[in-house]
Each structure stands twice: as C-alpha cells, then as structure tokens.
C-alpha positions in Angstrom: -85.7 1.4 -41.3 -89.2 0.0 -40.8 -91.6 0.6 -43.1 -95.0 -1.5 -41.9 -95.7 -3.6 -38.7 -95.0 -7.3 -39.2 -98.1 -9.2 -39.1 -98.8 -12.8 -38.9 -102.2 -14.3 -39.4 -101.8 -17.8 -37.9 -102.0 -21.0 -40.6 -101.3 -18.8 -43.5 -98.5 -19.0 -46.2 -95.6 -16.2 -45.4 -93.2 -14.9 -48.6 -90.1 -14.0 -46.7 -87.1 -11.8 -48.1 -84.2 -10.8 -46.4 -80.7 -10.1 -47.8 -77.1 -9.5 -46.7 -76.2 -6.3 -44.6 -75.3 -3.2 -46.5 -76.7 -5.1 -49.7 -78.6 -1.6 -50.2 -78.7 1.7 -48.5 -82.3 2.6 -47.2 -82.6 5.5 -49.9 -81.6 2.8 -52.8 -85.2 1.0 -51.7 -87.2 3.9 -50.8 -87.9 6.8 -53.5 -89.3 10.1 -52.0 -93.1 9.7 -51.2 -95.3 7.3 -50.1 -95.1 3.8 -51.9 -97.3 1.2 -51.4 -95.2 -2.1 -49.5 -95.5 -4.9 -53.4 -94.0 -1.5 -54.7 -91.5 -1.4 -52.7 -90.5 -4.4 -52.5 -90.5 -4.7 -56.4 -87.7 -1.6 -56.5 -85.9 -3.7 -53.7 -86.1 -7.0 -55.7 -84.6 -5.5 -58.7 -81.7 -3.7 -56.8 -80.7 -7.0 -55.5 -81.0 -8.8 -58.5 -79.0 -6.7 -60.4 -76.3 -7.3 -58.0 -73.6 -10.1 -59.1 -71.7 -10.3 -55.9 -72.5 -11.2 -52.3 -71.6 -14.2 -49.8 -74.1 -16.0 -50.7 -72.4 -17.1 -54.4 -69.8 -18.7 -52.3 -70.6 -22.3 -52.3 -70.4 -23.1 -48.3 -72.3 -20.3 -47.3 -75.4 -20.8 -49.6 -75.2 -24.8 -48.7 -75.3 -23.5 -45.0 -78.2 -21.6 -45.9 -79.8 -24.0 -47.7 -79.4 -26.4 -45.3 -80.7 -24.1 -42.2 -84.1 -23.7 -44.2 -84.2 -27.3 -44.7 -83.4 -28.5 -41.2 -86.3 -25.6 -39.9 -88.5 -27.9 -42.1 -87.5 -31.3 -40.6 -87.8 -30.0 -37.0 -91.3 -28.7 -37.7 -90.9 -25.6 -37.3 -92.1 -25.0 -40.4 -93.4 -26.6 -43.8 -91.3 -25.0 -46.8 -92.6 -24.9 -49.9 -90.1 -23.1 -51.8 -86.9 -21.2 -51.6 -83.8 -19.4 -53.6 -80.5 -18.1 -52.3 -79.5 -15.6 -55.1 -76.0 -13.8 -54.2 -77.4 -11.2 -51.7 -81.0 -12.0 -50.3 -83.0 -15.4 -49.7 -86.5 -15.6 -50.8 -88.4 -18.1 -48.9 -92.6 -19.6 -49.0 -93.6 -21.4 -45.9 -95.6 -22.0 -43.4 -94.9 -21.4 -39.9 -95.3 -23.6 -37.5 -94.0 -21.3 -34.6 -94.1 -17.7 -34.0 -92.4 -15.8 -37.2 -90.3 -13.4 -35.1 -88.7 -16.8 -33.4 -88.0 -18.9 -36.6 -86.2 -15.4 -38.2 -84.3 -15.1 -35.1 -82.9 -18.5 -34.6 -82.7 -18.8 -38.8 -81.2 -15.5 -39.4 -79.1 -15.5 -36.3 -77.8 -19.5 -36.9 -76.9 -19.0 -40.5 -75.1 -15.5 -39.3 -72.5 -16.9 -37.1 -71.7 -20.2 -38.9 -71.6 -18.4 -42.0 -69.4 -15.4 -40.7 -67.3 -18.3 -39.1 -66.8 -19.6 -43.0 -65.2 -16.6 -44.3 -63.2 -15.9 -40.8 -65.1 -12.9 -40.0 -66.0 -11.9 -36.4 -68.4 -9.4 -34.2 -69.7 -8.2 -38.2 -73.3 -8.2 -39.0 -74.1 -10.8 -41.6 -77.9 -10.4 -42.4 -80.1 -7.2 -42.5 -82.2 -6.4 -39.5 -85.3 -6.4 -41.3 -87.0 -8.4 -43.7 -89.5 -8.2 -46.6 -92.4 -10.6 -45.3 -96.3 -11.0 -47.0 -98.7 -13.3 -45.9 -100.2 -15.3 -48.7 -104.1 -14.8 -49.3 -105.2 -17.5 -51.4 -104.3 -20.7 -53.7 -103.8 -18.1 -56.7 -101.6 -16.2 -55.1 -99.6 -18.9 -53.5 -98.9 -20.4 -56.7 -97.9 -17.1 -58.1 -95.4 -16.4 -55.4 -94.2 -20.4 -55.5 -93.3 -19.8 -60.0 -91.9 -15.7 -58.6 -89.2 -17.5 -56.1 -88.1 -20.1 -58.8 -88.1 -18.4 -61.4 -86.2 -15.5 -59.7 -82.5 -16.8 -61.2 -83.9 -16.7 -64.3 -85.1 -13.7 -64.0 -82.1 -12.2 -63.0 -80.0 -13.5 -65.9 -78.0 -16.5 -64.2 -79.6 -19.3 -65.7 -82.1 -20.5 -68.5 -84.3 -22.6 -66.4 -85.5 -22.6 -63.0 -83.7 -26.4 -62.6 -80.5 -25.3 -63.6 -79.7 -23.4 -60.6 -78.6 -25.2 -57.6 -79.6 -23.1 -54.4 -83.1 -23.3 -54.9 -86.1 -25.5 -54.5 -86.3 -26.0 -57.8 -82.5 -26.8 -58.9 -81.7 -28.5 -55.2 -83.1 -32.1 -55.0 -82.1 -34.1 -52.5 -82.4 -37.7 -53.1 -81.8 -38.6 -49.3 -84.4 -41.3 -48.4 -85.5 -38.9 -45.7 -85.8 -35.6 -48.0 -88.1 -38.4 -50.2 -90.3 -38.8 -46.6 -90.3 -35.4 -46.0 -91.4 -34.5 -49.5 -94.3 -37.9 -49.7 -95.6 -35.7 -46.3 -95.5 -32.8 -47.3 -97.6 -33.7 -50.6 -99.8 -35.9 -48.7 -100.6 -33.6 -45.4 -100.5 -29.9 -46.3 -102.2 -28.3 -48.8 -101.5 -24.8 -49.5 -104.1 -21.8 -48.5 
C-alpha cells in the first residue's frame, strides 16, 4: 500500500529502499495512526534488518544486483554514490539522470527476472511494488544518509566495519581500470547537493 506520492525534484540526491516481496506484511510497517514517512520508514528498516534470511544472501543474486546498480551508473543513467544489498532490501544514494519511475522499472524489473532465473523460479514476484524513496536536501544530510547506507551491516549485526562486508559500496571495490575512470569522474564532475 501507498503511503505518500513519489516526488522527484530534478538534480537532487534520491535515498531509495526497496526489499524482497512478502519481506513484511503492510501491518508489520504501519502501526495504527498516522506516522510521519522517516518514522515509518525507521520501523520498516528495523523489521528488515532483523531479518537473517532472504535471496539476497545468496551470492549470485546480490552480485546480480550489485552489478545492475553499477551498470545503471556506467550507462548514465545515474551517478551512484552509495549502495548496500542486506539479505531482504537494497538501500541505494544517487542521482538520477533519467526519470525515477523508469530507472526503478527497468532496475527492479532487470534484476527480477535474471534473479528469479538464478534460483529456477518462474511467473513469482521477486521485488516489492513499492519503494521507500527521499530526496536529499542538503550536503549535511547527504553525507548522513551516505555513513546510514554503509554503516547499515554494521548496524544490523553482520559485520564490525563497514569494509568488511562485500555487497556494499563500502566493502565492494572494484579495481577494474574502468571502475578506477568511473570513480576519477565521479570525484572530479559531481559534487553532491
């Protein structure tokens, strides 16, 4: 269920969340009453933390993912600036450079298929429908959200620093001479906010 309108304010940072379908039930993310959208997206975050299963611990599928976010980047239709997989949900900080509801389609729907193709599953929806998306207001904030997404393993109890774990911006370098172009760009051309 829908809780807000997706909005997109062009040439501004986006913190995206999505997770795996069935990863929680509407009522595990929504308490009776109104909440405010950080709150409840904090009660979603820590549902899905908790969680210590889900498709994305499996090796193939979280390098497909990984992959599909990098790829988005090379193509241009983004410029990423930082990621995790954690077992059910993605968190993702970038900047789009083509309409949000497009990139999530052909992202979500790419990784979906070629992922349900890895574990020999058919017709079965992969990702949730919705997603979790904020648009980033200033340098602060970015920054804060940048440390939130790496950190979030750590957070969760997986691993003792942000490094050690693998499916994130933080723990995934690749030392590909065009991941080292990419990244020289990206330092050089874009500054956040």
């Amino acid at each position: 269920m829908r809780r807000l309108p997706h909005i997109y304010p062009e040439g501004r940072w986006l913190f995206l969340t999505w997770h795996l379908h069935g990863a929680l039930r509407f009522s595990e993310c929504a308490p009776p009453g109104r909440i405010l959208s950080g709150e409840a997206f904090v009660l979603m975050d820590r549902k899905l933390d908790a969680a210590r299963s889900g498709f994305l611990l499996q090796e193939a599928v979280a390098g497909l993912v990984v992959a599909s976010l990098r790829h988005g980047a090379e193509v241009g239709n983004y410029e990423l600036a930082a990621f995790v997989i954690m077992s059910n949900h993605v968190h993702v900080l970038l900047l789009p450079k083509v309409p949000v509801s497009l990139l999530m389609k052909s992202l979500k729907g790419y990784t979906a298929r070629e992922a349900n193709k890895l574990l020999g599953r058919t017709g079965e929806p992969f990702w949730q429908k919705e997603s979790y998306d904020h648009w980033v207001r200033d340098q602060g904030e970015w920054g804060r959200i940048k440390a939130y997404i790496e950190n979030n393993p750590v957070k969760a109890g997986l691993v003792l620093s942000p490094e050690d774990y693998w499916w994130s911006s933080a723990g995934h370098v690749d030392t590909t001479v065009d991941a080292a172009r990419l990244e020289a760009r990206a330092t050089t051309t874009s500054t956040p906010i």
